[in-house]
CHARMM internal coordinates of N, CA and C (Angstrom, degrees):
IC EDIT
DIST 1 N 1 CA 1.4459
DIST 1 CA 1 C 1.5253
ANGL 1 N 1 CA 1 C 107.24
DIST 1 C 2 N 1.4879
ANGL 1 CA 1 C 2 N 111.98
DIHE 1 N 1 CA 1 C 2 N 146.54
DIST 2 N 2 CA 1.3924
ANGL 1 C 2 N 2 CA 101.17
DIHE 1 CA 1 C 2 N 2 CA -175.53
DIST 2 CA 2 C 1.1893
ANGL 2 N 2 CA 2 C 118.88
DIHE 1 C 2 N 2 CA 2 C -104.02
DIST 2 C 3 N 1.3649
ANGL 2 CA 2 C 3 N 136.22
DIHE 2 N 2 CA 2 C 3 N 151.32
DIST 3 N 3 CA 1.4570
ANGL 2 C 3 N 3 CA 138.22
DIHE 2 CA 2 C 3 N 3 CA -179.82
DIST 3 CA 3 C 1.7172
ANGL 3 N 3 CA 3 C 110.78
DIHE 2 C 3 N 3 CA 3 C -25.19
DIST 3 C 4 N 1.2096
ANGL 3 CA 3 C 4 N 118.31
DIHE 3 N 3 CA 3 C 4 N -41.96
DIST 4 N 4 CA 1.6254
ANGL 3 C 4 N 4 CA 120.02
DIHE 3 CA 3 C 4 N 4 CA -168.13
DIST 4 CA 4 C 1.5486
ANGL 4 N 4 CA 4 C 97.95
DIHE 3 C 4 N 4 CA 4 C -84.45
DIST 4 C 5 N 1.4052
ANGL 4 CA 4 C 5 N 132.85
DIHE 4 N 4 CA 4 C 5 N -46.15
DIST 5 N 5 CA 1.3844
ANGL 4 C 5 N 5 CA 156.85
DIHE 4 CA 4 C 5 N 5 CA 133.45
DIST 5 CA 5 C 1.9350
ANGL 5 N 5 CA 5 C 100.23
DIHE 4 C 5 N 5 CA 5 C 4.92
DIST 5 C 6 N 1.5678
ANGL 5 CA 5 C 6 N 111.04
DIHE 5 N 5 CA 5 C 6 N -80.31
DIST 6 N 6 CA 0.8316
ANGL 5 C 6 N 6 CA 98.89
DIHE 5 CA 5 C 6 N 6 CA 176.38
DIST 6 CA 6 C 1.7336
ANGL 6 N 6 CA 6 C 147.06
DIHE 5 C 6 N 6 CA 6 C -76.56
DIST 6 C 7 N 1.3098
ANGL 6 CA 6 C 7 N 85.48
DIHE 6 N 6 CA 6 C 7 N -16.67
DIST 7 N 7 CA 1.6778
ANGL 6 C 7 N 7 CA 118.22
DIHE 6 CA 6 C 7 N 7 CA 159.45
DIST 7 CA 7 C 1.4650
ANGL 7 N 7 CA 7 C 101.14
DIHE 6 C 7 N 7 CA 7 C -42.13
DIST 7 C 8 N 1.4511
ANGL 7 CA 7 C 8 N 114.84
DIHE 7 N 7 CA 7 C 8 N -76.90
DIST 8 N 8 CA 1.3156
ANGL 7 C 8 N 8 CA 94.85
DIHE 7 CA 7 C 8 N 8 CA 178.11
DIST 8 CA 8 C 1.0800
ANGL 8 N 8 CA 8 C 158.40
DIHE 7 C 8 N 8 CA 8 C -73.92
DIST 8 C 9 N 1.7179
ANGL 8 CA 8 C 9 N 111.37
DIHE 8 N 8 CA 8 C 9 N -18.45
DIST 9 N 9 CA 1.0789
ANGL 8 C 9 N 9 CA 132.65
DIHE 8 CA 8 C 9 N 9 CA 141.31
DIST 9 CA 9 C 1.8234
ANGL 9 N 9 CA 9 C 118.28
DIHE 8 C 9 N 9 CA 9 C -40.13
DIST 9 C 10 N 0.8760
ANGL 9 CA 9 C 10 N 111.84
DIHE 9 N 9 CA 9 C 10 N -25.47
DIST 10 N 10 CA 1.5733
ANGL 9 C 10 N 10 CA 109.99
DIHE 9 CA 9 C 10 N 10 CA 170.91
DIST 10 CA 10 C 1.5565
ANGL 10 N 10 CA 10 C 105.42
DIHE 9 C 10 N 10 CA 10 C -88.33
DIST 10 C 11 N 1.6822
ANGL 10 CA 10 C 11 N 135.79
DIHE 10 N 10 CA 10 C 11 N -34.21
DIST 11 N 11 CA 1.0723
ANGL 10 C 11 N 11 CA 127.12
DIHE 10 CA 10 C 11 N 11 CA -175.53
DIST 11 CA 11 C 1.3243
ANGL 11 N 11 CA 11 C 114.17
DIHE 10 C 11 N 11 CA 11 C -81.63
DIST 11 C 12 N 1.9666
ANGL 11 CA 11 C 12 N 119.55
DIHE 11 N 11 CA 11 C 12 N -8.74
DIST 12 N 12 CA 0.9283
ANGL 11 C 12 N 12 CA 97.82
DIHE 11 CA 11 C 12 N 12 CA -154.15
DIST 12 CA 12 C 1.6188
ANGL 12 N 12 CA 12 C 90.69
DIHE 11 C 12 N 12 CA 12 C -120.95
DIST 12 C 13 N 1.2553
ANGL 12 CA 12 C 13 N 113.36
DIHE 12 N 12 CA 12 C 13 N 8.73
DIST 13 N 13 CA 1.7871
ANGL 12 C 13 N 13 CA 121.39
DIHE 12 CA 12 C 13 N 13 CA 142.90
DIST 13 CA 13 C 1.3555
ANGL 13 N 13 CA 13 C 119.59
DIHE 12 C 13 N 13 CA 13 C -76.33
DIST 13 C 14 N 1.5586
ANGL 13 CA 13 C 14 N 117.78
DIHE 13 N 13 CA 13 C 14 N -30.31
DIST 14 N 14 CA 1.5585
ANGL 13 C 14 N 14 CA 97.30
DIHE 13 CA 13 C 14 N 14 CA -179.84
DIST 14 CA 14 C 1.4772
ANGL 14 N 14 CA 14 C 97.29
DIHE 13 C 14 N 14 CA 14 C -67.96
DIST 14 C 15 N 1.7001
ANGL 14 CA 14 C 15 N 113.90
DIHE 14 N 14 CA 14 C 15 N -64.42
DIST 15 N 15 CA 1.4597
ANGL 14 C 15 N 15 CA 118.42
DIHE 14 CA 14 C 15 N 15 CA -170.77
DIST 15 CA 15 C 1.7297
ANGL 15 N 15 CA 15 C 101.12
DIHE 14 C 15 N 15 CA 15 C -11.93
DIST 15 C 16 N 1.2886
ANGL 15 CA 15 C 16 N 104.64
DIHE 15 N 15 CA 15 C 16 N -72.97
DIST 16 N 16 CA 1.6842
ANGL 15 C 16 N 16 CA 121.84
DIHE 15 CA 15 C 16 N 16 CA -150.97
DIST 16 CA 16 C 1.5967
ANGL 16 N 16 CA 16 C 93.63
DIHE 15 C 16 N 16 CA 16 C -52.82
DIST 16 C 17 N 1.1047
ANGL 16 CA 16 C 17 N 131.90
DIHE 16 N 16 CA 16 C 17 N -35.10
DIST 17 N 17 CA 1.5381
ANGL 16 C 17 N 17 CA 129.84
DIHE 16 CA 16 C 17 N 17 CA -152.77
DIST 17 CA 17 C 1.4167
ANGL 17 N 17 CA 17 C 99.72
DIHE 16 C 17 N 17 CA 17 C -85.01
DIST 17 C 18 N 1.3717
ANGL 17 CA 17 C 18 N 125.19
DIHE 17 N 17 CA 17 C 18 N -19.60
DIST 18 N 18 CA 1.9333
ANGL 17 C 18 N 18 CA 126.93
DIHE 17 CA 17 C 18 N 18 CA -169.06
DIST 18 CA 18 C 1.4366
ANGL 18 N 18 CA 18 C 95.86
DIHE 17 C 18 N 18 CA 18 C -115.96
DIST 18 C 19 N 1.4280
ANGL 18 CA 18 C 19 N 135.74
DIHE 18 N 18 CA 18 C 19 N -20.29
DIST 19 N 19 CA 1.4324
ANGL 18 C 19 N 19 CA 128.17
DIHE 18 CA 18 C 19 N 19 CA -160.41
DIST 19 CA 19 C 1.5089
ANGL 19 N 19 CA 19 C 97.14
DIHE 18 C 19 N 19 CA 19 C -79.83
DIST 19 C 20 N 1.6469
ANGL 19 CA 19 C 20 N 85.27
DIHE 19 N 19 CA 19 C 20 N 145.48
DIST 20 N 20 CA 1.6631
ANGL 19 C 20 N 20 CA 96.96
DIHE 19 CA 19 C 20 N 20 CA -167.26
DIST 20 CA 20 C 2.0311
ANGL 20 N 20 CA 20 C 99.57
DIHE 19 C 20 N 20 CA 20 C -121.39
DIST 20 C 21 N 1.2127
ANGL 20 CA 20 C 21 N 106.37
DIHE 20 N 20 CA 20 C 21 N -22.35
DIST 21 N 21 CA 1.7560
ANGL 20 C 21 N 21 CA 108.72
DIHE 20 CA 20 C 21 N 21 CA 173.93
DIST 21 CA 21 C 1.8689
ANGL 21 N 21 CA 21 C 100.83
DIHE 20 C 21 N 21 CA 21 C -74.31
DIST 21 C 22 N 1.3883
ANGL 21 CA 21 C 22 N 104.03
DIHE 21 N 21 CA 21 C 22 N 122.64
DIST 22 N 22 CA 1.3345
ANGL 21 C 22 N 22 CA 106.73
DIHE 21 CA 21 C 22 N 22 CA 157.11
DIST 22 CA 22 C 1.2757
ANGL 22 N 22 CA 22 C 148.56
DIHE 21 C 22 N 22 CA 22 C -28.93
DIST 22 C 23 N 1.7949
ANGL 22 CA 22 C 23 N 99.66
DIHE 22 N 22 CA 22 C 23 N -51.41
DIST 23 N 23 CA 1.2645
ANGL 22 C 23 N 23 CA 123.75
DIHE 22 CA 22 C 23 N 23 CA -172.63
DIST 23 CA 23 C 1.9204
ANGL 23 N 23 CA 23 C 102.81
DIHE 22 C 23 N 23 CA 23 C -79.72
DIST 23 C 24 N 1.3624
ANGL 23 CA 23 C 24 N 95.79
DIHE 23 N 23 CA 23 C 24 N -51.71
DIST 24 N 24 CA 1.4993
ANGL 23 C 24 N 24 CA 98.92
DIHE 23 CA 23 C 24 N 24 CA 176.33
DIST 24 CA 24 C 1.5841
ANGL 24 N 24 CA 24 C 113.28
DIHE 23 C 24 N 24 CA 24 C -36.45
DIST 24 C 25 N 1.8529
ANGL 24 CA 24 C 25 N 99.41
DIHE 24 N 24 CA 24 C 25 N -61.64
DIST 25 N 25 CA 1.5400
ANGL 24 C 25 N 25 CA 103.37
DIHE 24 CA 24 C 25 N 25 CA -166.56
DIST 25 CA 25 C 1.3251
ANGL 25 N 25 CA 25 C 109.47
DIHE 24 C 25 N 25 CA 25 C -62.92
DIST 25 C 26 N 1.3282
ANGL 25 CA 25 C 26 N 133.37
DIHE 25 N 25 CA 25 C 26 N -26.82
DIST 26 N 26 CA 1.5082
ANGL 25 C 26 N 26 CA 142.95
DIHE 25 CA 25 C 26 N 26 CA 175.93
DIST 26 CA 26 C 2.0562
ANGL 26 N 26 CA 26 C 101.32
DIHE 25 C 26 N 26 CA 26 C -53.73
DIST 26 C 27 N 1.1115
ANGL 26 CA 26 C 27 N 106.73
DIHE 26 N 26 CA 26 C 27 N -43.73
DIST 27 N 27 CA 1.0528
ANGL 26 C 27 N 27 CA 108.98
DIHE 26 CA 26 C 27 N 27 CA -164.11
DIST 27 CA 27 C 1.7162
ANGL 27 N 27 CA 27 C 104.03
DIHE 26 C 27 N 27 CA 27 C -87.58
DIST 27 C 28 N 1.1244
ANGL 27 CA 27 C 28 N 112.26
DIHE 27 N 27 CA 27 C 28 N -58.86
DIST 28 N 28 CA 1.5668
ANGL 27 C 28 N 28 CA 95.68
DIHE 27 CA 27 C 28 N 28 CA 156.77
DIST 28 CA 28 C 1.0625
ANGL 28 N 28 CA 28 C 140.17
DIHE 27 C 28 N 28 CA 28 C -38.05
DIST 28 C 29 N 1.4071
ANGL 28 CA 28 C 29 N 134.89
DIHE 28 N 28 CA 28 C 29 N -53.63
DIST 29 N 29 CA 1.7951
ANGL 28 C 29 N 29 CA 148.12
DIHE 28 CA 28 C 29 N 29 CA 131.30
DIST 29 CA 29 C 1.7190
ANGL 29 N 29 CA 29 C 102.88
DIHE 28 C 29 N 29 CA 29 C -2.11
DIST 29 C 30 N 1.8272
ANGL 29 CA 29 C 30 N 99.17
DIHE 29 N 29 CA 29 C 30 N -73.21
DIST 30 N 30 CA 1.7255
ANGL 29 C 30 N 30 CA 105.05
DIHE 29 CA 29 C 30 N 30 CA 174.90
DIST 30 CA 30 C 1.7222
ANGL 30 N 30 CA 30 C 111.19
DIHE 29 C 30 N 30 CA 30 C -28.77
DIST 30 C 31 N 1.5147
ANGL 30 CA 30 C 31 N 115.34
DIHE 30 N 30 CA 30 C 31 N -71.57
DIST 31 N 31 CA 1.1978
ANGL 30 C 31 N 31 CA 132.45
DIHE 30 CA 30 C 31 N 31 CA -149.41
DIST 31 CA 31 C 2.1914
ANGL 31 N 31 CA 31 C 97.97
DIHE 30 C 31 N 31 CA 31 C -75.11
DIST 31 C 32 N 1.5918
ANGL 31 CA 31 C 32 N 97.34
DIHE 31 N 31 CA 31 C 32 N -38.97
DIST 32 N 32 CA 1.5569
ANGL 31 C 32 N 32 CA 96.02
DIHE 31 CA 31 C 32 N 32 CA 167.62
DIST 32 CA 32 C 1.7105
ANGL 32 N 32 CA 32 C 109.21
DIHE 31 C 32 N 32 CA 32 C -48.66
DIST 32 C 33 N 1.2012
ANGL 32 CA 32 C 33 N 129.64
DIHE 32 N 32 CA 32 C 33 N -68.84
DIST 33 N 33 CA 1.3295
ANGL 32 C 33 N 33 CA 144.68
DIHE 32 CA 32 C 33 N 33 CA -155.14
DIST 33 CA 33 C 1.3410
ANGL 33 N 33 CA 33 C 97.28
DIHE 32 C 33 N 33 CA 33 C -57.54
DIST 33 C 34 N 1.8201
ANGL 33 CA 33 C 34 N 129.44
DIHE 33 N 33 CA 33 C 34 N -66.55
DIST 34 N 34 CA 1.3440
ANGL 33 C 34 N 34 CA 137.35
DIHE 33 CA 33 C 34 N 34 CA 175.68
DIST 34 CA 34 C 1.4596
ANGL 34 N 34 CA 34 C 90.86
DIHE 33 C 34 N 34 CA 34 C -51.75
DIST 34 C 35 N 1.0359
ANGL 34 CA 34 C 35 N 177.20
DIHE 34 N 34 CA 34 C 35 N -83.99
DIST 35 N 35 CA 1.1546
ANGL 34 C 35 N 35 CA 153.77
DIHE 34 CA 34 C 35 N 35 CA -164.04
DIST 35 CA 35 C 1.3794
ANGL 35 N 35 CA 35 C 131.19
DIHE 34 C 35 N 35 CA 35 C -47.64
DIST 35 C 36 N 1.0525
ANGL 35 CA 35 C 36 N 117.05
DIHE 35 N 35 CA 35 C 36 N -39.63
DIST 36 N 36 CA 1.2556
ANGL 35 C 36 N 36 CA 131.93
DIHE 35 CA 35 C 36 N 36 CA 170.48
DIST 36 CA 36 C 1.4072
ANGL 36 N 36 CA 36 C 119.72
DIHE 35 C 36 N 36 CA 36 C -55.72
DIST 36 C 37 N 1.8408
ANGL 36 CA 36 C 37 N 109.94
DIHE 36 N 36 CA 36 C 37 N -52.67
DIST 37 N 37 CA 0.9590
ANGL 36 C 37 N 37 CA 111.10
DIHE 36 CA 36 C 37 N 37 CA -169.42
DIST 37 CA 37 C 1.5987
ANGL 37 N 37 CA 37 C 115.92
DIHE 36 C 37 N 37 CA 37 C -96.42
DIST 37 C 38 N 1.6342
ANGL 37 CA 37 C 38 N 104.06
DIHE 37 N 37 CA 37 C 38 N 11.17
DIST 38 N 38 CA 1.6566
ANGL 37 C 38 N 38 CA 100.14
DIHE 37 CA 37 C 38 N 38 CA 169.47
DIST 38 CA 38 C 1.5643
ANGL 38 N 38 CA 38 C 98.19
DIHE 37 C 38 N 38 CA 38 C -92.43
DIST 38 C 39 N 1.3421
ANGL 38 CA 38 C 39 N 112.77
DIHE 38 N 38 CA 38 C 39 N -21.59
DIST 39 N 39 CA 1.6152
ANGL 38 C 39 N 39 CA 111.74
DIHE 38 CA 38 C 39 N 39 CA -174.60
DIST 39 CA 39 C 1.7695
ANGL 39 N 39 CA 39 C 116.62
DIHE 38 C 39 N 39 CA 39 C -58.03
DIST 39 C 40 N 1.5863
ANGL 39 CA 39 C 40 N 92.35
DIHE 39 N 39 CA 39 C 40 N -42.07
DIST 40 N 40 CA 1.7738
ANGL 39 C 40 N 40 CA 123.40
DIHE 39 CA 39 C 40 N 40 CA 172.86
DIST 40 CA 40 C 1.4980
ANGL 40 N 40 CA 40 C 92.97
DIHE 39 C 40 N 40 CA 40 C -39.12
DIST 40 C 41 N 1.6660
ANGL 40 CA 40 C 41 N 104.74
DIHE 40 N 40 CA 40 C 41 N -68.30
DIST 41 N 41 CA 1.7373
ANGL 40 C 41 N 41 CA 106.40
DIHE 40 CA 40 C 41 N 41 CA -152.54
DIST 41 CA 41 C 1.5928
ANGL 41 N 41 CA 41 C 101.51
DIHE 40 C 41 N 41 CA 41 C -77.55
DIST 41 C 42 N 0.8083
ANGL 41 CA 41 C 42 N 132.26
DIHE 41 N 41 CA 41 C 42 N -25.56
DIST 42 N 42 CA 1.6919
ANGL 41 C 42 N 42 CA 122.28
DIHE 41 CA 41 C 42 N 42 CA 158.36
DIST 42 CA 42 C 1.4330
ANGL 42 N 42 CA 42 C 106.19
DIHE 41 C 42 N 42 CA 42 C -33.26
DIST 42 C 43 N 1.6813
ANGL 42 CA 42 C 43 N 113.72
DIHE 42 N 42 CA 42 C 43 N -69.84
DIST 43 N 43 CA 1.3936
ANGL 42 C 43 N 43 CA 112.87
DIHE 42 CA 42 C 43 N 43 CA -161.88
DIST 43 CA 43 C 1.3199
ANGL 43 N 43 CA 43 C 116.22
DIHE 42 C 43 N 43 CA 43 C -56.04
DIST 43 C 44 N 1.7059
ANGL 43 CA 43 C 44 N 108.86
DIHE 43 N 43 CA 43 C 44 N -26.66
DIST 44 N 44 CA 1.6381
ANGL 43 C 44 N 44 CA 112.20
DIHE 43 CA 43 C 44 N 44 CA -161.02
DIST 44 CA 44 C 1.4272
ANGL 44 N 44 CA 44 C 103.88
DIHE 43 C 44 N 44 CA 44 C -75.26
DIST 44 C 45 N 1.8721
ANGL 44 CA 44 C 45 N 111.08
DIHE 44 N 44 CA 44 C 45 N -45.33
DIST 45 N 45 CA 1.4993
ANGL 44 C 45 N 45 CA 123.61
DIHE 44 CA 44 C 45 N 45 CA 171.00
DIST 45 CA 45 C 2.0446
ANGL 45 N 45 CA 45 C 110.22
DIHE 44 C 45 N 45 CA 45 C -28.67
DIST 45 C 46 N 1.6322
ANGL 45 CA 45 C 46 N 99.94
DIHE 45 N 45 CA 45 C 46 N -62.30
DIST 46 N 46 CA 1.3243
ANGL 45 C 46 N 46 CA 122.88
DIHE 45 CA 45 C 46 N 46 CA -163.95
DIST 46 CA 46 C 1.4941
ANGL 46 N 46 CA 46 C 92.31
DIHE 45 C 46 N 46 CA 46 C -62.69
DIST 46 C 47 N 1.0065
ANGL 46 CA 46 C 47 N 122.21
DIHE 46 N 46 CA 46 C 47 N -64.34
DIST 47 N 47 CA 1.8078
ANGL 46 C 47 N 47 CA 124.83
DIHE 46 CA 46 C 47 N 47 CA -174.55
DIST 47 CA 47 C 1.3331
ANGL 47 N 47 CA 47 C 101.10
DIHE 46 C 47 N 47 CA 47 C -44.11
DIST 47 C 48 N 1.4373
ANGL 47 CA 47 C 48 N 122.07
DIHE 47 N 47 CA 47 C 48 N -38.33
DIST 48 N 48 CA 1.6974
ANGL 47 C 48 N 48 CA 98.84
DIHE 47 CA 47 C 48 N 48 CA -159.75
DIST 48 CA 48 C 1.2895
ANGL 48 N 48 CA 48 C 106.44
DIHE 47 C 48 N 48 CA 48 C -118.09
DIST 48 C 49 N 1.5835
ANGL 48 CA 48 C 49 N 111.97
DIHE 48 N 48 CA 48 C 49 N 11.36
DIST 49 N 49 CA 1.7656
ANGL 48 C 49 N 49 CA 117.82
DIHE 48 CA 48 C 49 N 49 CA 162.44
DIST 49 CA 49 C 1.8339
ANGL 49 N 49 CA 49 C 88.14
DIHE 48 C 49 N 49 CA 49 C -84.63
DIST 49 C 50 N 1.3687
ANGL 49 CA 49 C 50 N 114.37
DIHE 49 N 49 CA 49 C 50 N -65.31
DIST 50 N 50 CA 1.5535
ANGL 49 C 50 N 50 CA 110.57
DIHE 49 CA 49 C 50 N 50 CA -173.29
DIST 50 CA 50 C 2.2535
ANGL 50 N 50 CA 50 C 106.50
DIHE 49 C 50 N 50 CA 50 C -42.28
DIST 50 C 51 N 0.9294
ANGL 50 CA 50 C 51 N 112.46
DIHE 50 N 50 CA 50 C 51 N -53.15
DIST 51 N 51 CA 1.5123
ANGL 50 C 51 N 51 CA 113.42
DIHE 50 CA 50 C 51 N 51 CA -170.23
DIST 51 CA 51 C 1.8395
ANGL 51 N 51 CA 51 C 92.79
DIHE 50 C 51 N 51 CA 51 C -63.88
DIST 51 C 52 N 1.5380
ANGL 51 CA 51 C 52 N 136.70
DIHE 51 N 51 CA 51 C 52 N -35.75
DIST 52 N 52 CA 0.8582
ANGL 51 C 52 N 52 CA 113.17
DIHE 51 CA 51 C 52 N 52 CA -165.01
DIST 52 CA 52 C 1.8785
ANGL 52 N 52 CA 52 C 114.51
DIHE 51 C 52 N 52 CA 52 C -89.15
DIST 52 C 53 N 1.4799
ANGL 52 CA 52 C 53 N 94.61
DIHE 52 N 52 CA 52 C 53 N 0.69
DIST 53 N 53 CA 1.9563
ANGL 52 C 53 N 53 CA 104.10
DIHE 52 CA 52 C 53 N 53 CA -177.51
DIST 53 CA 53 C 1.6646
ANGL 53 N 53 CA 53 C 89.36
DIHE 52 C 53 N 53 CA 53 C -80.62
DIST 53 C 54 N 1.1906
ANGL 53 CA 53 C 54 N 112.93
DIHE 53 N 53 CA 53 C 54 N -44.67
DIST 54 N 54 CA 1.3900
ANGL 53 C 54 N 54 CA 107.44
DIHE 53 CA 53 C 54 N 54 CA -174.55
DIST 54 CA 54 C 1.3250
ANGL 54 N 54 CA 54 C 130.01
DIHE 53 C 54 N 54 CA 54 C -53.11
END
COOR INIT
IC SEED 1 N 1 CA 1 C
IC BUILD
C-alpha cells in the first residue's frame, strides 16, 4: 500500500466512525472496500508472480 494509499485509508476510517448521514457513510464504506480490495489484488498479483519464480 502506498504512503497516500494509506493516508486514506486512515481518513476514511475516521470519516466512517463520526458520520451520521447514511448515504454519506454508505459511500465511504463504498470507497473503504474499493481500496481495500485493490490493495488485496496487488498481494494476490505479487503471491503468484513470487510462487511462479519459484
Amino acid at each position: 500500500m502506498t504512503a497516500e494509499e494509506r493516508e486514506r485509508l486512515g481518513y476514511l476510517c475516521e470519516r466512517i466512525q463520526v458520520e451520521q448521514a447514511p448515504q454519506t457513510f454508505d459511500e465511504l464504506v463504498m470507497e473503504l472496500n474499493e481500496l481495500l480490495e485493490q490493495n488485496q489484488q496487488r498481494i494476490n498479483r505479487a503471491q503468484a508472480n513470487s510462487s511462479r519464480e519459484n
